[in-house]
Biopython code that builds the backbone (N, CA, C, O; Angstrom):
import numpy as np
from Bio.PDB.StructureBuilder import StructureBuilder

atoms = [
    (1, "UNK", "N", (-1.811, -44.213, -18.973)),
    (1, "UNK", "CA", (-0.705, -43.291, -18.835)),
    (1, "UNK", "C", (-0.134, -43.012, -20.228)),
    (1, "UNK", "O", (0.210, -43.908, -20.998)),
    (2, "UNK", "N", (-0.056, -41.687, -20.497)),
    (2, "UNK", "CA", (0.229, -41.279, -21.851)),
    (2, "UNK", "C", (1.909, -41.560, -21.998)),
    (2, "UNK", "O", (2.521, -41.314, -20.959)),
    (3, "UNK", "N", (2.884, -42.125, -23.347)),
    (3, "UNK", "CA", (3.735, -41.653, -23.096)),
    (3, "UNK", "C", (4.512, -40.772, -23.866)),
    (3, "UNK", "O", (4.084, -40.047, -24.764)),
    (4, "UNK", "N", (6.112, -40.902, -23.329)),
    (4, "UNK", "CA", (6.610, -39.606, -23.604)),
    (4, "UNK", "C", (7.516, -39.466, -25.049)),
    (4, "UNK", "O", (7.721, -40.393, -25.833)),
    (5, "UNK", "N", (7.861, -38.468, -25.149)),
    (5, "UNK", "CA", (8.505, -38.747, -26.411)),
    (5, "UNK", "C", (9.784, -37.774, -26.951)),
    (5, "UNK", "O", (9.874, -36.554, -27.091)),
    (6, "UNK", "N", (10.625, -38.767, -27.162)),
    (6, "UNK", "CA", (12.195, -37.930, -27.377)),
    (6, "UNK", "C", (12.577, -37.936, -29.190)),
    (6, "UNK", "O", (12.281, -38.746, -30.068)),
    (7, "UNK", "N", (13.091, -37.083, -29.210)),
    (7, "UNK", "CA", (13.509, -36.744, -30.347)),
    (7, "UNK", "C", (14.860, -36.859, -30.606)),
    (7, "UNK", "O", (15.484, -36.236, -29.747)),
    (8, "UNK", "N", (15.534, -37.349, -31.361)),
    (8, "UNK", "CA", (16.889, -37.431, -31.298)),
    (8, "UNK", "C", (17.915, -36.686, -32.036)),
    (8, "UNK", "O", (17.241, -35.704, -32.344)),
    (9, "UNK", "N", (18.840, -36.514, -32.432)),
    (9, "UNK", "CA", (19.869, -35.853, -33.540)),
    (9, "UNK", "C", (19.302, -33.935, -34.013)),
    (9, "UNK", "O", (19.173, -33.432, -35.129)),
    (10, "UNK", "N", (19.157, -33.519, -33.071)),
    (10, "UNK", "CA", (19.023, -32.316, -33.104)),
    (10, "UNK", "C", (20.090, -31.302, -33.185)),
    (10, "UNK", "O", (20.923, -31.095, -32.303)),
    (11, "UNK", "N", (19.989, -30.616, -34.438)),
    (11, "UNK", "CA", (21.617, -29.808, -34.595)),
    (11, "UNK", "C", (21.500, -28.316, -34.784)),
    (11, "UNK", "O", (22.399, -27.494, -34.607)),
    (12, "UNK", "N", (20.209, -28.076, -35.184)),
    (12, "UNK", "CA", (20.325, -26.661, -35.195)),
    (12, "UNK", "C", (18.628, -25.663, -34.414)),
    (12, "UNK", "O", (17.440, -25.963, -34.294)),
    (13, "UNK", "N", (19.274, -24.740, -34.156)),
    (13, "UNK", "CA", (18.305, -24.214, -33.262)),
    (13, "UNK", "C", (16.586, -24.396, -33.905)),
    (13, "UNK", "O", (15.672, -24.761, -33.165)),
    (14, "UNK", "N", (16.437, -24.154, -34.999)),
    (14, "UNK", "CA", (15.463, -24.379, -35.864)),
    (14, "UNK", "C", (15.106, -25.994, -35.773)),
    (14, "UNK", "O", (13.909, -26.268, -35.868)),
    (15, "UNK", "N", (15.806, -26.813, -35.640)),
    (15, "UNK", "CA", (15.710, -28.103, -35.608)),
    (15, "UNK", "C", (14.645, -28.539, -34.186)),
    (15, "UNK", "O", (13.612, -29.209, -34.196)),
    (16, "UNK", "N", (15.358, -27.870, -33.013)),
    (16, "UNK", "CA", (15.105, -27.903, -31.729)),
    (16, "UNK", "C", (13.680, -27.347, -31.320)),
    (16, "UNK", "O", (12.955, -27.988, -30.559)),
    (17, "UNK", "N", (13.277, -26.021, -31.903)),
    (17, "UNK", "CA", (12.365, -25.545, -31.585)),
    (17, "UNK", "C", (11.114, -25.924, -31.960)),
    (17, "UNK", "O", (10.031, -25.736, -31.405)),
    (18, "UNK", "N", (11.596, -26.879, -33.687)),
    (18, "UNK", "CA", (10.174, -27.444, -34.388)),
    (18, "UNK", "C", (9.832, -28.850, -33.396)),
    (18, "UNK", "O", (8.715, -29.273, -33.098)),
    (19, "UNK", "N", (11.046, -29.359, -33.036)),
    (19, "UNK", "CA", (10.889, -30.439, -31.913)),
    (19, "UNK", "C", (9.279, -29.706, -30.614)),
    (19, "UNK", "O", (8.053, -29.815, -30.582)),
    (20, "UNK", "N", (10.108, -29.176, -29.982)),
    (20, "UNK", "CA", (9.820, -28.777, -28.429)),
    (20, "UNK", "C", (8.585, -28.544, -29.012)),
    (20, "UNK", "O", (7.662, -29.275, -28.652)),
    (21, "UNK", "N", (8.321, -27.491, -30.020)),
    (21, "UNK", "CA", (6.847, -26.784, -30.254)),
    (21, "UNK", "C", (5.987, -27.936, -30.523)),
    (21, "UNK", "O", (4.870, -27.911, -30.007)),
    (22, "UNK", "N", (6.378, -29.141, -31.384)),
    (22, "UNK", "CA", (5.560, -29.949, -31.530)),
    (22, "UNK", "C", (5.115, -30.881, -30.633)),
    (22, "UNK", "O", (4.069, -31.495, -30.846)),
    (23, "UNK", "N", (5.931, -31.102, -29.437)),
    (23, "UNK", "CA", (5.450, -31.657, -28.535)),
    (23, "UNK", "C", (6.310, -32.547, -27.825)),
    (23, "UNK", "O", (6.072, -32.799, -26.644)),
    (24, "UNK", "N", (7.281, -33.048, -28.417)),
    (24, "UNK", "CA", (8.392, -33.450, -27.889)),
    (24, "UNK", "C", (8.877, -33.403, -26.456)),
    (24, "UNK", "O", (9.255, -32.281, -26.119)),
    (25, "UNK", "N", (8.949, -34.212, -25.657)),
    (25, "UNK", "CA", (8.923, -34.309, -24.002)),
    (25, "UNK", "C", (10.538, -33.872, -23.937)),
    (25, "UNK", "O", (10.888, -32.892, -23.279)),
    (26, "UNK", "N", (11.495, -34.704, -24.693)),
    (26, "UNK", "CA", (12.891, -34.765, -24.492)),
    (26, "UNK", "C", (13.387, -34.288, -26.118)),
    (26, "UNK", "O", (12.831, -34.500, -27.196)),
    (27, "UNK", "N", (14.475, -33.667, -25.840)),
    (27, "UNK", "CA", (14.871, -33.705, -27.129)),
    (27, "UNK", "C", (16.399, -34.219, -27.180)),
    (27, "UNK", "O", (17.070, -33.726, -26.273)),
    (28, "UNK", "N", (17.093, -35.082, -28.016)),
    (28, "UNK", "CA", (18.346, -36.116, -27.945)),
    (28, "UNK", "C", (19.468, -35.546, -29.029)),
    (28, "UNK", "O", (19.347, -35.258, -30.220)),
    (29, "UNK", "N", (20.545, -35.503, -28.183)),
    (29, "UNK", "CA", (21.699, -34.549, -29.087)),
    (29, "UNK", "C", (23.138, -35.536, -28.841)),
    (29, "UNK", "O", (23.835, -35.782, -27.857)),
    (30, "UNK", "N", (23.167, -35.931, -30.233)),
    (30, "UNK", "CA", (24.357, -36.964, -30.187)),
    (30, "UNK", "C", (26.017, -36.413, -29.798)),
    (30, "UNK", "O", (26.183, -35.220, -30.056)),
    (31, "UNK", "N", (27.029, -37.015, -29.316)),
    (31, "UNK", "CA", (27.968, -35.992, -29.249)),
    (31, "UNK", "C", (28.951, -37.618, -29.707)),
    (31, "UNK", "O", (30.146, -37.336, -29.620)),
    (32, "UNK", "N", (28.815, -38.721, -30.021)),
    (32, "UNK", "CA", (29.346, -39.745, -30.539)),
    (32, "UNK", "C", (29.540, -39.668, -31.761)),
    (32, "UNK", "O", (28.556, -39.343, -32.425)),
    (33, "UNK", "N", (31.071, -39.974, -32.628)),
    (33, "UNK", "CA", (31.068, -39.481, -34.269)),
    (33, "UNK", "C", (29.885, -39.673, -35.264)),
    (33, "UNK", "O", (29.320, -40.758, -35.406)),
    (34, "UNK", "N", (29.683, -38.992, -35.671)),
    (34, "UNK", "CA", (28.164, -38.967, -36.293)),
    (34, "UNK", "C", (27.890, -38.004, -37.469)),
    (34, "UNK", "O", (28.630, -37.069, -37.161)),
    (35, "UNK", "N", (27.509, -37.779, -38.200)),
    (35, "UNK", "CA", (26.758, -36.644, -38.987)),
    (35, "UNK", "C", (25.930, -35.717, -38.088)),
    (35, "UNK", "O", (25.796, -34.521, -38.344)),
    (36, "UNK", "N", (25.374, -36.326, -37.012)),
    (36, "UNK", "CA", (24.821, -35.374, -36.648)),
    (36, "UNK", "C", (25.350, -35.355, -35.240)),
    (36, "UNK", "O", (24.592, -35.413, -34.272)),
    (37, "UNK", "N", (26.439, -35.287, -35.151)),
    (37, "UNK", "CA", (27.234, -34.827, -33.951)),
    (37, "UNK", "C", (26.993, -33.384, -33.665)),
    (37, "UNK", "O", (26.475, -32.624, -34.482)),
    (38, "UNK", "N", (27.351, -33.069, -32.590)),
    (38, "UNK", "CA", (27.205, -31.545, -32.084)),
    (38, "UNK", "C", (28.057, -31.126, -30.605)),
    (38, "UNK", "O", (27.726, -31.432, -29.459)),
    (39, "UNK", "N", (29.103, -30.430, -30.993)),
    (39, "UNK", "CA", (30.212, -30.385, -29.501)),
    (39, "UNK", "C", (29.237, -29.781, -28.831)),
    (39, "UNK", "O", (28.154, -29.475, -29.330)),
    (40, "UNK", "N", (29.705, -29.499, -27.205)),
    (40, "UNK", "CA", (29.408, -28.863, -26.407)),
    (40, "UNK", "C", (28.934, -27.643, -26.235)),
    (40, "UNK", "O", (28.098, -27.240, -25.428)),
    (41, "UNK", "N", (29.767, -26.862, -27.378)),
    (41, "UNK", "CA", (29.100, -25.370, -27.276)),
    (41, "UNK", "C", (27.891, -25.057, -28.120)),
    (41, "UNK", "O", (27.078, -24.147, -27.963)),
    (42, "UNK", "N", (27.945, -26.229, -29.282)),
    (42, "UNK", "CA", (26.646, -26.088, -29.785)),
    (42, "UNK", "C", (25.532, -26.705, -29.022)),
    (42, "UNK", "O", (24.490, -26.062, -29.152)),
    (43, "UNK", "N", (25.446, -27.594, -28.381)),
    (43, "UNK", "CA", (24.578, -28.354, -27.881)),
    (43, "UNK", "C", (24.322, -27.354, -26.423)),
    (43, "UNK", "O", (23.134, -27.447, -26.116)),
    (44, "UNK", "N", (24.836, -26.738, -25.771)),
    (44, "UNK", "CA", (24.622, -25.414, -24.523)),
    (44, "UNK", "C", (23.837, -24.545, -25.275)),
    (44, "UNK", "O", (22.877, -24.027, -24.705)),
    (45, "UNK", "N", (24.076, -24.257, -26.563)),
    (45, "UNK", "CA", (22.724, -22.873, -27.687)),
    (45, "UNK", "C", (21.538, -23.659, -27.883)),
    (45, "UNK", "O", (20.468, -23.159, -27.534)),
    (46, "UNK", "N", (21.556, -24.842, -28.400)),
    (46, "UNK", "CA", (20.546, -25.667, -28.503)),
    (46, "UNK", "C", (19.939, -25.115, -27.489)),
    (46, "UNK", "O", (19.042, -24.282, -27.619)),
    (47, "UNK", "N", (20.535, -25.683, -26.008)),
    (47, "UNK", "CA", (19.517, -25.765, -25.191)),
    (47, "UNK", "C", (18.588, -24.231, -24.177)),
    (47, "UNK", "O", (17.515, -24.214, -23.574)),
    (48, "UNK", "N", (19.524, -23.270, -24.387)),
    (48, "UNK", "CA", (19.692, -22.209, -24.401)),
    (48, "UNK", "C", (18.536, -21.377, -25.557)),
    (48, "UNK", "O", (17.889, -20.353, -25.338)),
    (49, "UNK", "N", (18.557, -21.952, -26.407)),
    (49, "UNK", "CA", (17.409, -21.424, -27.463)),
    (49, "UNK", "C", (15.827, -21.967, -27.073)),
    (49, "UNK", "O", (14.784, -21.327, -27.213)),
    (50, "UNK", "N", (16.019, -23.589, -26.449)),
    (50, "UNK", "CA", (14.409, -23.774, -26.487)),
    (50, "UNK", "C", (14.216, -23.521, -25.411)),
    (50, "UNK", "O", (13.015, -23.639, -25.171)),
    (51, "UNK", "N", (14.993, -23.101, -24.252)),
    (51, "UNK", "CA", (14.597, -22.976, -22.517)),
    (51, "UNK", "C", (14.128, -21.344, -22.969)),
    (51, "UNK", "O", (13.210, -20.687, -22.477)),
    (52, "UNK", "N", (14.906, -21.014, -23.867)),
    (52, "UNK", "CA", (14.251, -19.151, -23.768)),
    (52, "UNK", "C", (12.720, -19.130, -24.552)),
    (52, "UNK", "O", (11.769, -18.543, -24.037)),
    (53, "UNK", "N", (12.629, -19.737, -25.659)),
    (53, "UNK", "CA", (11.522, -19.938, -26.118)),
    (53, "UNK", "C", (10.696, -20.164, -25.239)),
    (53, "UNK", "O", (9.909, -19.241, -25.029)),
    (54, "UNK", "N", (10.496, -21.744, -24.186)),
    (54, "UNK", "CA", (9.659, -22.404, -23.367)),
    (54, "UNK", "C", (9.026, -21.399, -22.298)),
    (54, "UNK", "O", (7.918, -21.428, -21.761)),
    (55, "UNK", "N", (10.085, -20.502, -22.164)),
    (55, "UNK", "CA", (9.965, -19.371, -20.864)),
    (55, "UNK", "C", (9.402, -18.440, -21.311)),
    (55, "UNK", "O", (8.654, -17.895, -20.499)),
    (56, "UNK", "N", (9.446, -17.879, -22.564)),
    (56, "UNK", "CA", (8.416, -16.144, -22.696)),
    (56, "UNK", "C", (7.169, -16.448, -22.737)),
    (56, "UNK", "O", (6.504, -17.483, -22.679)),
    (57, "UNK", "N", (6.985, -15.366, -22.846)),
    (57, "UNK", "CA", (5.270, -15.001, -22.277)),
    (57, "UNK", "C", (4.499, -15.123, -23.602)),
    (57, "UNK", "O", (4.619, -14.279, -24.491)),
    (58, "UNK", "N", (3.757, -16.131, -23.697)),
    (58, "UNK", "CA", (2.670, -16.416, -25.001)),
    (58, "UNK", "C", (1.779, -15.375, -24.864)),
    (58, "UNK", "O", (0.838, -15.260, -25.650)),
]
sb = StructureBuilder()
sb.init_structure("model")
sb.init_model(0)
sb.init_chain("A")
sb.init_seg("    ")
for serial, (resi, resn, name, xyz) in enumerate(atoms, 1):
    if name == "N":
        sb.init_residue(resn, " ", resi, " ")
    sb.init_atom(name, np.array(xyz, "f"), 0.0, 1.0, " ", f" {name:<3s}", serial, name[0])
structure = sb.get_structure()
């Protein structure tokens, strides 16, 4: 059984997409004080950017 693989501290849409494209099962978005924190409305574009990517037509 192959496994899976998450990526963590993802902050910008460019960040997210080199994730997902590369293969990345999960991708992990901190919202605990951090450097690479990311509120809510950024982390909804995040996800919003790679679900539209994942979905068009290759």
């Amino acid at each position: 059984m192959p496994g899976l693989v998450k990526l963590c501290g993802m902050r910008t849409p460019d960040d997210a997409l080199a994730a997902a494209e590369a293969g990345a099962d999960f991708l992990g978005l901190v919202f605990a004080p951090s450097p690479r924190r990311v509120t809510l409305e950024e982390a909804a574009e995040l996800c919003r950017v790679v679900r539209q990517r994942q979905n068009a037509p290759r």
